[in-house]
KOLPA-71481 format. One line per 8 residues: number of its first residue (from 1); for each residue x, y, z of N, C-alpha, C, O. Coordinates in steps of 0.2 Angstrom, whole numbers. Last residue first. Layout:
NUM> X Y Z X Y Z X Y Z X Y Z | ...
This chain:
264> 375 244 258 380 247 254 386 247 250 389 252 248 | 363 243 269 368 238 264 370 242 258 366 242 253 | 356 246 285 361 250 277 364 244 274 368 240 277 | 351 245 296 349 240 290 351 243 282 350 243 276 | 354 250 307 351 254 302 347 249 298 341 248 296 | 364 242 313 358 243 315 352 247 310 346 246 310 | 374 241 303 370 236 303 363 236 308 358 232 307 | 378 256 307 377 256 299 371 247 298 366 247 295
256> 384 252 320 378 258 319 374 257 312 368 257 311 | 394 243 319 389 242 323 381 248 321 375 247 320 | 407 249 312 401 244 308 393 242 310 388 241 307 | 414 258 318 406 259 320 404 254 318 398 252 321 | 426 260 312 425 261 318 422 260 320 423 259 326 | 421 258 297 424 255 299 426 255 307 428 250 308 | 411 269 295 409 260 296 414 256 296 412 250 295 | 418 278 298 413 277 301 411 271 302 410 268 308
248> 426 280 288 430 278 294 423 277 298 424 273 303 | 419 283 276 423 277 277 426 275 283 429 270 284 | 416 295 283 409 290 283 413 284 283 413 280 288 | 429 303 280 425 300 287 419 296 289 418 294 294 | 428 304 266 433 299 273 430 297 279 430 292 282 | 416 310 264 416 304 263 421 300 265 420 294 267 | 420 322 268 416 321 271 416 313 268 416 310 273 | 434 325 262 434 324 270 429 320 272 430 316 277
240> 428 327 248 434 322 250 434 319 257 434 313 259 | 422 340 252 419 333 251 422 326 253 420 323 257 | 431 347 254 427 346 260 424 341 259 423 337 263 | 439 349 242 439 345 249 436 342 252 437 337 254 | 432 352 234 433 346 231 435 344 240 434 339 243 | 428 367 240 424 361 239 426 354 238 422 350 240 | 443 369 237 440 369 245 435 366 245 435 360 248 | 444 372 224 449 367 227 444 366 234 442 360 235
232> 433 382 222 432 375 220 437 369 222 435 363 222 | 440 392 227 434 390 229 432 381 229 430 377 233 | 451 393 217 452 389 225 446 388 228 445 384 232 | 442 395 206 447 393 207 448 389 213 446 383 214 | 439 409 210 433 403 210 437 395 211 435 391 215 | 453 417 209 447 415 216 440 410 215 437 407 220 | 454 415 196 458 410 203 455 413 206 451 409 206 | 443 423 193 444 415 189 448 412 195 445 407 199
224> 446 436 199 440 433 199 439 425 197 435 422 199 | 457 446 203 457 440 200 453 435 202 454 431 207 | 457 458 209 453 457 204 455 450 200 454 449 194 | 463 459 220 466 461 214 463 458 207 465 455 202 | 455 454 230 457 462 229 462 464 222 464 470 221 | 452 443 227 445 448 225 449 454 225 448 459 221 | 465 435 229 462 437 222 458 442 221 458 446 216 | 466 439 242 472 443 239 467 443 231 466 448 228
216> 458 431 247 456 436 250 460 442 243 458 447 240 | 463 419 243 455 422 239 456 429 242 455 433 237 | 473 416 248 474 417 244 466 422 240 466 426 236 | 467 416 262 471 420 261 473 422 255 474 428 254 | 462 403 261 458 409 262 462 416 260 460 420 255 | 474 393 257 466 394 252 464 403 253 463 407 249 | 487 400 261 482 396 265 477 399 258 476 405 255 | 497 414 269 499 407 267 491 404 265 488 405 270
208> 505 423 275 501 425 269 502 418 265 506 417 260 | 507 428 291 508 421 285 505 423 281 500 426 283 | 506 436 300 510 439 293 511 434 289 516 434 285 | 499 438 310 504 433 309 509 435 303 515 436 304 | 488 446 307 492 448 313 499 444 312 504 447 313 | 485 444 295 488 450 293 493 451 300 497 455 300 | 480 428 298 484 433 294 489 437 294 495 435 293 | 467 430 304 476 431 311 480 429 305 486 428 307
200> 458 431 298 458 436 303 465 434 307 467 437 312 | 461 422 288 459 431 287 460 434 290 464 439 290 | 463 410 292 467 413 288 466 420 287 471 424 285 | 450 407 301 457 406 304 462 410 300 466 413 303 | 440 407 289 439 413 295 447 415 297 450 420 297 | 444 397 282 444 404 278 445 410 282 449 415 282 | 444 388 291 448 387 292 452 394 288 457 397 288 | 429 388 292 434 391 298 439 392 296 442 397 300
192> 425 384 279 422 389 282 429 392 286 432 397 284 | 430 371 282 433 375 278 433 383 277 437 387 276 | 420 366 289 425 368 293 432 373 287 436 377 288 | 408 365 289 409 373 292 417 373 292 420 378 294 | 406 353 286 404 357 282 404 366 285 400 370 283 | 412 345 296 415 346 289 411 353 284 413 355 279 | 402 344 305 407 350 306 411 352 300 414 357 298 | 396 333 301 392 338 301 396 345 300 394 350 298
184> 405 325 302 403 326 297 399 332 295 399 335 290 | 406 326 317 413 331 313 410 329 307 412 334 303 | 395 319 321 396 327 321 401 329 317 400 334 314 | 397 306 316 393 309 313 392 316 315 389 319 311 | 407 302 326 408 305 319 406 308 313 408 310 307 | 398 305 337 403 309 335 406 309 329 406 314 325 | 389 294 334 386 302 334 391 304 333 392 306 327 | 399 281 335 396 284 327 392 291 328 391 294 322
176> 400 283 349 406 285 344 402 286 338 403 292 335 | 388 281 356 394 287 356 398 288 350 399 294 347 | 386 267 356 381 273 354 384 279 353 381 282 349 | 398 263 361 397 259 355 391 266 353 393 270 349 | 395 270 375 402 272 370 400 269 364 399 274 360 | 386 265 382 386 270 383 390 273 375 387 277 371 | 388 248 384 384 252 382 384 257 377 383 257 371 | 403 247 388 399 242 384 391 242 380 389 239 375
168> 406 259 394 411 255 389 407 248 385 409 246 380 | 397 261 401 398 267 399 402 261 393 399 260 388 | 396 250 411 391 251 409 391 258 402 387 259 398 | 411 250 417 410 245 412 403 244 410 402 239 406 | 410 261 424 415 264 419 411 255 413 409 255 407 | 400 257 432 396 261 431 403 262 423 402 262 417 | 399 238 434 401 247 436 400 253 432 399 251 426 | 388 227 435 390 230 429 393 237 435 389 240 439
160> 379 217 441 384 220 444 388 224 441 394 224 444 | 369 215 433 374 211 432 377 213 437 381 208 438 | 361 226 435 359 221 438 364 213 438 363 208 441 | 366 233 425 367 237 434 367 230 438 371 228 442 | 363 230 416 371 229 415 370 232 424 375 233 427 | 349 231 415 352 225 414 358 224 416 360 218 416 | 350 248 415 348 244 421 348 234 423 349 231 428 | 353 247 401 358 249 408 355 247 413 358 243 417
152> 343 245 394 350 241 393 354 243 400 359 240 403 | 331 253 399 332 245 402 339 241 401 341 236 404 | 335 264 393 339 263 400 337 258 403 340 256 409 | 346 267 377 340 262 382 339 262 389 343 258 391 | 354 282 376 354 275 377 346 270 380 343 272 385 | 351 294 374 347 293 373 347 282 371 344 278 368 | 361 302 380 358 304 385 349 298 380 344 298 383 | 373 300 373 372 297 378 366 296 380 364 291 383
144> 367 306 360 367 298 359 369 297 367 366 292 369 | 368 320 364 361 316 362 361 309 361 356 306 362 | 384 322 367 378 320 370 371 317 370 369 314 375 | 386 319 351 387 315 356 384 314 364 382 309 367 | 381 329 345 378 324 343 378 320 348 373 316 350 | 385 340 353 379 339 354 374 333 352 369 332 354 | 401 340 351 399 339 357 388 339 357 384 339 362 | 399 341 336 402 334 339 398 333 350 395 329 353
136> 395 354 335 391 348 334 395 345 335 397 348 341 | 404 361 343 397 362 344 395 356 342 394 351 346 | 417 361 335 418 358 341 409 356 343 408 350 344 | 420 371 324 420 363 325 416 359 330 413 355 328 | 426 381 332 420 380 326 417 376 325 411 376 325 | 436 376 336 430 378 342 424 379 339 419 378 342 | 447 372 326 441 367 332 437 371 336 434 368 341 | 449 384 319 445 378 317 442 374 323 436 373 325
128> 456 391 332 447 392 330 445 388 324 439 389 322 | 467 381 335 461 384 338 456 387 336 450 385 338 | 472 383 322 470 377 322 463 378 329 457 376 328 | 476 395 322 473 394 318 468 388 320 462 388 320 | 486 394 332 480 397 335 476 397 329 470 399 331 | 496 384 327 490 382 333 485 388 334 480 386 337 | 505 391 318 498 386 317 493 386 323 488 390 323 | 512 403 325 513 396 320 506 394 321 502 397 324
120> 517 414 334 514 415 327 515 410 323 517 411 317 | 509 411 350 511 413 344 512 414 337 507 416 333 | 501 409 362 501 404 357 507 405 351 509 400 349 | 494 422 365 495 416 369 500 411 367 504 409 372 | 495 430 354 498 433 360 500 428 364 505 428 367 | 487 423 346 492 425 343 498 428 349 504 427 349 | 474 426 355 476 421 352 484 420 350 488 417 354 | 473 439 353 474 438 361 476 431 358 482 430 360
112> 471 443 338 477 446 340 479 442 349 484 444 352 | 458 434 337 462 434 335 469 436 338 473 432 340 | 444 442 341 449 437 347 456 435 345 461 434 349 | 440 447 331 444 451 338 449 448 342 454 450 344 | 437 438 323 442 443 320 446 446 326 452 447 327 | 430 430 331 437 427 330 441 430 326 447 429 325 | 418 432 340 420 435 336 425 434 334 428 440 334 | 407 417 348 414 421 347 415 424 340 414 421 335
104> 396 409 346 396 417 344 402 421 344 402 427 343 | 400 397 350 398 398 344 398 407 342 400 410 337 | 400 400 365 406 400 361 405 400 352 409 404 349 | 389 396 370 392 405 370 398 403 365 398 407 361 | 388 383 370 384 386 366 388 393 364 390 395 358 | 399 381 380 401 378 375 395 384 369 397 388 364 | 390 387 391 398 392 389 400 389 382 401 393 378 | 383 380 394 379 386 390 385 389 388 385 393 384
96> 389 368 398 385 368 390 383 375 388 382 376 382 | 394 371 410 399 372 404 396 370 400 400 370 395 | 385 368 421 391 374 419 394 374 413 396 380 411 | 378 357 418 376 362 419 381 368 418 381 372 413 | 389 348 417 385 349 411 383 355 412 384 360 408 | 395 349 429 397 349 424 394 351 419 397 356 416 | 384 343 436 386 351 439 392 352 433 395 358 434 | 383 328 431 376 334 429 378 340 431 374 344 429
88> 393 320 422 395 325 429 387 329 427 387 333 422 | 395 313 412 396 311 421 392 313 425 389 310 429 | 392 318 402 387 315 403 387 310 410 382 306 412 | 402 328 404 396 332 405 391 326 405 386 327 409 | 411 320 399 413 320 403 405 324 408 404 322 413 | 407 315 384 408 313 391 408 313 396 406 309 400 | 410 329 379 404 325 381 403 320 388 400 320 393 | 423 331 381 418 337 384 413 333 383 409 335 388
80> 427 321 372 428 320 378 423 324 383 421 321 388 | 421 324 360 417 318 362 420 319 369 416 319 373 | 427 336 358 421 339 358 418 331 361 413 331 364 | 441 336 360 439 340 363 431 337 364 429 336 370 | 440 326 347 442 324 355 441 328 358 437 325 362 | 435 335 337 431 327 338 434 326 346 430 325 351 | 445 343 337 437 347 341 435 340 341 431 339 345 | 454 340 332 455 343 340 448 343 340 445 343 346
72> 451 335 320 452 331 324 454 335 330 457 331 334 | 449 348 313 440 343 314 444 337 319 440 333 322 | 463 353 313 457 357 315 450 352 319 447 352 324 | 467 344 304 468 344 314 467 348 316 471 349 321 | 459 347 293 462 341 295 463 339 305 461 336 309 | 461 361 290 455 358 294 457 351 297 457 351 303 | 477 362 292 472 366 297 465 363 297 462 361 303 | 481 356 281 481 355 287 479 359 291 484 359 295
64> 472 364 271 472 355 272 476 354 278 475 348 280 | 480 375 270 473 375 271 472 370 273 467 370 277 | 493 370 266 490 373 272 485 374 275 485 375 281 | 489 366 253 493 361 257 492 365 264 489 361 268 | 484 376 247 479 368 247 483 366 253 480 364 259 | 497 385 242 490 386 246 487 380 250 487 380 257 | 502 374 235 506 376 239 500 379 244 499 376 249 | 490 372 226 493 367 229 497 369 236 496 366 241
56> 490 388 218 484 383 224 487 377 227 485 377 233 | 503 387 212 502 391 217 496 389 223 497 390 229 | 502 377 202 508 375 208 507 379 213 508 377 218 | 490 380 195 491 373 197 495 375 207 494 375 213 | 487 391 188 490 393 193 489 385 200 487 385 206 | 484 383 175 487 390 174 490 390 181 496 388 181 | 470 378 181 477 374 177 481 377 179 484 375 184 | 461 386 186 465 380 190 471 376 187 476 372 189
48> 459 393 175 466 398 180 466 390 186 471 389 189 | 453 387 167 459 388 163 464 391 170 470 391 170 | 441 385 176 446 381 173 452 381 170 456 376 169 | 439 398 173 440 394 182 443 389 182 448 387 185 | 435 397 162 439 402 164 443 400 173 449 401 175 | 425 389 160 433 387 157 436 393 157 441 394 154 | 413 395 168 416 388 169 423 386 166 426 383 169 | 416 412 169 413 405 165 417 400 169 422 401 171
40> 418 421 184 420 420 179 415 413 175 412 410 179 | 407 435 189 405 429 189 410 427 182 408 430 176 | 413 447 190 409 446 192 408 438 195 408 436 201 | 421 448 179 425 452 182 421 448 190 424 447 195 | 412 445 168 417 440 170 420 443 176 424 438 178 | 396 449 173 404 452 168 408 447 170 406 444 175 | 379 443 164 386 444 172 392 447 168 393 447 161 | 376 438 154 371 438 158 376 443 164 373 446 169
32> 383 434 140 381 442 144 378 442 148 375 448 148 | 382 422 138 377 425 133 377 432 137 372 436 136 | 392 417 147 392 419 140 388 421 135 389 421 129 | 383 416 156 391 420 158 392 423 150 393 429 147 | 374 404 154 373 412 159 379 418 157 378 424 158 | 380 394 150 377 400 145 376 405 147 376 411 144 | 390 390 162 392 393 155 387 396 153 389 402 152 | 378 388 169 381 392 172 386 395 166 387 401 166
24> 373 376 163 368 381 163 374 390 165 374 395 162 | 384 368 164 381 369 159 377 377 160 378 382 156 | 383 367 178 390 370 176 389 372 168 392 376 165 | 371 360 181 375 365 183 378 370 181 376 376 182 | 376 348 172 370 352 169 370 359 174 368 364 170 | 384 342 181 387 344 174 380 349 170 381 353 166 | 379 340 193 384 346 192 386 348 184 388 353 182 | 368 333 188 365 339 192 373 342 192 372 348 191
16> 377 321 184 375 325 181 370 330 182 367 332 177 | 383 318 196 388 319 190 384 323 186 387 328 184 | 372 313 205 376 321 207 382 322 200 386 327 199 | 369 302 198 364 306 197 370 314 200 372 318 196 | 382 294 197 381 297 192 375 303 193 375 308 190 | 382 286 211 390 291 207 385 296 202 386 302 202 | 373 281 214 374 288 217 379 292 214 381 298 214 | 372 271 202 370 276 202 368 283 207 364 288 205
8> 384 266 208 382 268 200 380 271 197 382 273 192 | 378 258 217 383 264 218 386 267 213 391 271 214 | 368 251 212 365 257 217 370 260 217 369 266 217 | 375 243 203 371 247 199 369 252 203 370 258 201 | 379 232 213 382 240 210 380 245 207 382 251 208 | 367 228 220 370 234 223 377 239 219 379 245 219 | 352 229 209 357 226 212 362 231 215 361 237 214 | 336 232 208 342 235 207 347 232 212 347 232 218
Protein backbone atom coordinates (compact mmCIF):
# COMPACT_ATOMS: atom_id res chain seq x y z
CA UNK A 1 0.00 0.00 0.00
CA UNK A 2 1.45 3.20 -1.12
CA UNK A 3 1.06 6.30 0.93
CA UNK A 4 -1.91 7.75 -0.52
CA UNK A 5 -3.93 4.99 -0.65
CA UNK A 6 -2.82 4.87 3.47
CA UNK A 7 -4.41 8.41 3.74
CA UNK A 8 -7.36 7.12 1.80
CA UNK A 9 -7.71 4.87 3.67
CA UNK A 10 -7.76 6.62 7.19
CA UNK A 11 -10.12 8.93 5.52
CA UNK A 12 -12.64 6.38 4.64
CA UNK A 13 -12.74 3.39 7.14
CA UNK A 14 -14.06 6.29 10.10
CA UNK A 15 -16.49 7.54 6.99
CA UNK A 16 -17.98 4.55 7.08
CA UNK A 17 -18.22 3.25 10.71
CA UNK A 18 -20.07 6.82 11.00
CA UNK A 19 -22.09 6.41 7.97
CA UNK A 20 -23.34 2.82 9.02
CA UNK A 21 -23.59 4.56 12.64
CA UNK A 22 -25.82 7.00 11.72
CA UNK A 23 -27.59 4.39 9.52
CA UNK A 24 -28.26 2.02 12.30
CA UNK A 25 -29.24 5.03 14.35
CA UNK A 26 -32.05 6.16 11.81
CA UNK A 27 -33.82 2.72 11.78
CA UNK A 28 -33.62 2.62 15.49
CA UNK A 29 -35.70 6.10 15.83
CA UNK A 30 -37.88 5.29 12.97
CA UNK A 31 -38.94 1.98 13.45
CA UNK A 32 -40.33 3.27 17.21
CA UNK A 33 -37.53 2.22 19.02
CA UNK A 34 -37.21 5.85 21.17
CA UNK A 35 -39.52 8.96 21.01
CA UNK A 36 -38.13 11.67 19.15
CA UNK A 37 -38.68 13.90 21.99
CA UNK A 38 -35.87 11.43 23.52
CA UNK A 39 -33.50 10.52 20.84
CA UNK A 40 -34.12 12.86 17.66
CA UNK A 41 -33.32 10.80 13.93
CA UNK A 42 -30.46 11.59 12.07
CA UNK A 43 -32.61 14.12 9.58
CA UNK A 44 -34.04 15.66 12.31
CA UNK A 45 -30.56 16.89 13.75
CA UNK A 46 -30.02 17.67 10.51
CA UNK A 47 -33.00 19.51 9.53
CA UNK A 48 -32.57 21.68 13.07
CA UNK A 49 -28.60 22.23 12.09
CA UNK A 50 -29.80 23.85 8.96
CA UNK A 51 -33.02 25.43 10.24
CA UNK A 52 -31.11 27.12 13.24
CA UNK A 53 -27.68 27.60 11.15
CA UNK A 54 -27.15 31.40 12.31
CA UNK A 55 -28.19 30.78 15.81
CA UNK A 56 -25.36 27.70 16.56
CA UNK A 57 -22.80 29.76 14.76
CA UNK A 58 -23.46 32.89 16.88
CA UNK A 59 -23.29 30.15 19.86
CA UNK A 60 -20.05 28.04 18.08
CA UNK A 61 -18.27 31.36 17.87
CA UNK A 62 -18.00 31.68 21.81
CA UNK A 63 -17.71 28.38 22.66
CA UNK A 64 -14.67 28.23 20.08
CA UNK A 65 -13.01 30.80 21.93
CA UNK A 66 -13.19 29.63 25.16
CA UNK A 67 -11.67 26.26 24.37
CA UNK A 68 -9.20 27.65 21.92
CA UNK A 69 -7.55 29.81 24.79
CA UNK A 70 -8.75 27.86 27.17
CA UNK A 71 -6.21 24.58 25.78
CA UNK A 72 -3.62 27.51 25.24
CA UNK A 73 -3.45 28.86 28.84
CA UNK A 74 -3.25 25.44 30.24
CA UNK A 75 -0.44 24.15 27.39
CA UNK A 76 1.79 27.30 28.91
CA UNK A 77 0.55 27.14 32.40
CA UNK A 78 0.74 23.34 32.39
CA UNK A 79 4.49 22.93 30.17
CA UNK A 80 5.98 25.90 32.36
CA UNK A 81 4.58 24.19 35.93
CA UNK A 82 6.40 21.45 34.41
CA UNK A 83 9.47 22.72 34.04
CA UNK A 84 9.67 24.50 36.60
CA UNK A 85 8.75 21.24 39.08
CA UNK A 86 11.44 19.52 36.85
CA UNK A 87 14.00 22.14 38.50
CA UNK A 88 12.97 22.46 41.73
CA UNK A 89 12.32 18.69 43.64
CA UNK A 90 10.79 21.14 46.80
CA UNK A 91 8.66 22.37 44.08
CA UNK A 92 7.53 19.47 42.65
CA UNK A 93 7.05 18.17 45.89
CA UNK A 94 4.52 20.98 46.90
CA UNK A 95 2.58 21.71 44.22
CA UNK A 96 1.99 18.17 42.28
CA UNK A 97 -0.36 17.04 44.89
CA UNK A 98 -2.31 20.57 44.77
CA UNK A 99 -2.11 20.35 40.78
CA UNK A 100 -3.74 16.63 41.32
CA UNK A 101 -6.23 18.36 44.03
CA UNK A 102 -7.20 20.50 41.55
CA UNK A 103 -8.98 17.95 39.14
CA UNK A 104 -11.48 17.53 41.79
CA UNK A 105 -12.57 21.15 42.02
CA UNK A 106 -16.26 21.69 42.13
CA UNK A 107 -16.56 24.59 39.49
CA UNK A 108 -20.37 24.93 40.12
CA UNK A 109 -19.35 26.24 43.50
CA UNK A 110 -16.27 27.80 42.87
CA UNK A 111 -17.84 29.68 40.08
CA UNK A 112 -19.63 32.71 41.73
CA UNK A 113 -15.73 33.35 43.89
CA UNK A 114 -14.25 33.26 40.28
CA UNK A 115 -16.74 35.89 38.81
CA UNK A 116 -16.10 37.97 42.15
CA UNK A 117 -12.24 37.98 41.24
CA UNK A 118 -12.17 38.47 37.78
CA UNK A 119 -15.55 39.70 36.68
CA UNK A 120 -18.10 39.26 34.37
CA UNK A 121 -16.26 38.64 30.82
CA UNK A 122 -14.56 35.65 29.61
CA UNK A 123 -11.44 34.97 31.74
CA UNK A 124 -13.26 33.24 34.47
CA UNK A 125 -14.65 30.82 31.91
CA UNK A 126 -11.36 30.61 30.29
CA UNK A 127 -9.97 29.71 33.89
CA UNK A 128 -11.78 26.60 34.39
CA UNK A 129 -11.15 25.46 30.77
CA UNK A 130 -7.50 25.61 31.55
CA UNK A 131 -7.43 24.02 34.88
CA UNK A 132 -9.38 21.17 33.32
CA UNK A 133 -7.05 21.16 30.88
CA UNK A 134 -4.19 21.72 32.57
CA UNK A 135 -3.55 17.96 34.37
CA UNK A 136 -2.40 16.27 31.21
CA UNK A 137 -0.18 18.69 29.60
CA UNK A 138 1.47 19.07 33.13
CA UNK A 139 1.90 14.99 33.39
CA UNK A 140 2.85 14.31 29.93
CA UNK A 141 5.43 16.76 30.24
CA UNK A 142 6.83 15.87 33.19
CA UNK A 143 7.03 12.17 32.17
CA UNK A 144 9.26 13.18 29.15
CA UNK A 145 11.49 15.25 31.49
CA UNK A 146 11.96 12.95 33.90
CA UNK A 147 12.50 10.16 31.17
CA UNK A 148 15.39 11.80 29.12
CA UNK A 149 18.54 9.42 28.68
CA UNK A 150 20.73 10.18 31.48
CA UNK A 151 24.02 9.00 29.55
CA UNK A 152 22.68 12.12 27.05
CA UNK A 153 22.97 14.46 29.98
CA UNK A 154 25.87 13.10 31.46
CA UNK A 155 27.63 13.63 27.90
CA UNK A 156 26.46 17.27 27.66
CA UNK A 157 27.68 17.65 31.68
CA UNK A 158 30.96 16.24 30.37
CA UNK A 159 31.20 19.02 27.59
CA UNK A 160 30.94 21.43 30.24
CA UNK A 161 27.33 21.82 29.12
CA UNK A 162 25.28 24.16 31.90
CA UNK A 163 22.67 22.86 33.25
CA UNK A 164 19.91 25.79 31.24
CA UNK A 165 22.03 24.55 27.94
CA UNK A 166 21.61 20.86 29.03
CA UNK A 167 17.56 21.52 29.45
CA UNK A 168 17.62 23.46 25.92
CA UNK A 169 19.47 20.95 23.89
CA UNK A 170 18.27 17.80 25.48
CA UNK A 171 15.60 18.20 28.02
CA UNK A 172 12.98 20.65 25.84
CA UNK A 173 13.16 18.88 22.06
CA UNK A 174 11.63 15.73 24.46
CA UNK A 175 9.32 18.17 26.20
CA UNK A 176 7.65 19.93 23.66
CA UNK A 177 5.98 16.96 21.46
CA UNK A 178 4.64 15.42 25.36
CA UNK A 179 2.93 18.75 25.73
CA UNK A 180 1.33 18.84 22.81
CA UNK A 181 0.58 15.49 23.06
CA UNK A 182 -1.18 16.49 26.48
CA UNK A 183 -3.44 19.30 25.09
CA UNK A 184 -4.43 16.56 22.49
CA UNK A 185 -5.17 14.54 25.14
CA UNK A 186 -6.92 17.71 27.03
CA UNK A 187 -8.86 18.30 23.62
CA UNK A 188 -10.99 15.67 24.61
CA UNK A 189 -12.35 17.26 27.92
CA UNK A 190 -11.95 20.39 26.79
CA UNK A 191 -15.38 21.11 25.27
CA UNK A 192 -16.37 19.13 28.01
CA UNK A 193 -15.09 22.20 30.17
CA UNK A 194 -15.89 24.73 28.17
CA UNK A 195 -20.00 23.00 28.70
CA UNK A 196 -19.03 23.06 32.59
CA UNK A 197 -17.59 26.98 32.10
CA UNK A 198 -20.96 27.95 30.32
CA UNK A 199 -23.59 26.40 32.93
CA UNK A 200 -22.13 27.04 35.88
CA UNK A 201 -21.09 30.88 35.64
CA UNK A 202 -23.93 31.49 33.19
CA UNK A 203 -26.64 32.23 35.18
CA UNK A 204 -24.02 34.15 37.60
CA UNK A 205 -22.79 36.20 34.71
CA UNK A 206 -25.94 36.44 32.75
CA UNK A 207 -24.22 35.59 29.53
CA UNK A 208 -26.61 33.44 27.85
CA UNK A 209 -24.12 33.00 25.31
CA UNK A 210 -22.10 29.56 24.21
CA UNK A 211 -22.70 25.87 22.80
CA UNK A 212 -23.51 24.83 26.49
CA UNK A 213 -25.71 27.29 27.31
CA UNK A 214 -27.61 26.79 24.38
CA UNK A 215 -28.21 22.78 25.10
CA UNK A 216 -28.83 23.59 28.50
CA UNK A 217 -31.89 26.14 27.19
CA UNK A 218 -32.83 23.33 24.41
CA UNK A 219 -33.38 20.09 26.98
CA UNK A 220 -35.54 22.57 28.90
CA UNK A 221 -37.56 23.51 26.28
CA UNK A 222 -37.68 20.42 24.77
CA UNK A 223 -35.81 21.00 21.75
CA UNK A 224 -34.19 17.78 21.42
CA UNK A 225 -33.00 17.98 17.43
CA UNK A 226 -31.08 21.40 18.24
CA UNK A 227 -29.64 20.11 21.18
CA UNK A 228 -28.08 17.17 19.22
CA UNK A 229 -27.56 19.62 16.84
CA UNK A 230 -24.92 21.68 18.70
CA UNK A 231 -23.72 18.36 20.24
CA UNK A 232 -22.73 17.61 16.95
CA UNK A 233 -21.20 21.16 16.24
CA UNK A 234 -18.89 20.62 19.50
CA UNK A 235 -17.75 17.17 18.09
CA UNK A 236 -16.95 18.37 14.62
CA UNK A 237 -14.74 20.61 16.78
CA UNK A 238 -13.16 18.97 19.01
CA UNK A 239 -12.01 16.95 16.24
CA UNK A 240 -11.00 19.70 13.98
CA UNK A 241 -8.78 20.88 17.11
CA UNK A 242 -7.50 17.62 17.68
CA UNK A 243 -5.98 17.23 14.32
CA UNK A 244 -4.69 21.05 14.35
CA UNK A 245 -2.70 20.14 16.77
CA UNK A 246 -1.10 16.97 15.43
CA UNK A 247 -0.47 19.29 12.28
CA UNK A 248 1.27 21.67 14.73
CA UNK A 249 3.03 18.72 16.33
CA UNK A 250 4.98 17.86 13.35
CA UNK A 251 5.51 20.92 12.43
CA UNK A 252 7.06 22.13 16.06
CA UNK A 253 8.37 18.64 16.63
CA UNK A 254 9.31 16.96 13.21
CA UNK A 255 12.05 15.43 15.54
CA UNK A 256 9.49 13.16 17.52
CA UNK A 257 7.45 11.81 14.53
CA UNK A 258 11.01 10.83 12.71
CA UNK A 259 12.06 9.20 15.72
CA UNK A 260 8.96 7.00 15.79
CA UNK A 261 9.78 5.98 12.23
CA UNK A 262 6.06 7.62 11.14
CA UNK A 263 5.75 8.24 7.43
CA UNK A 264 2.74 9.97 6.79
Amino acid sequence: MNKSEGKLLRVLLPAMVLVALIGIWEIYVDSGGVSQFVLPAPHAVATALWNNSALLWSNFKTTAIEVVLGIALALASGFGAAVAMHFSTTLRRALYPLAIGSQAVPFAVLAPTLVFWWGFGIFPKLVIVAVICFFPVLVTTLDALWSVDPDQLKLLKTLDASRWQAFRVAEAPAALPAAISGAKIALAVAVIAAFIAETSTGATVGSATGLGWEIVNDITALQTAREYAAVVVLMVFAVACFYTLALAERRLAPWAHQSRGEVR
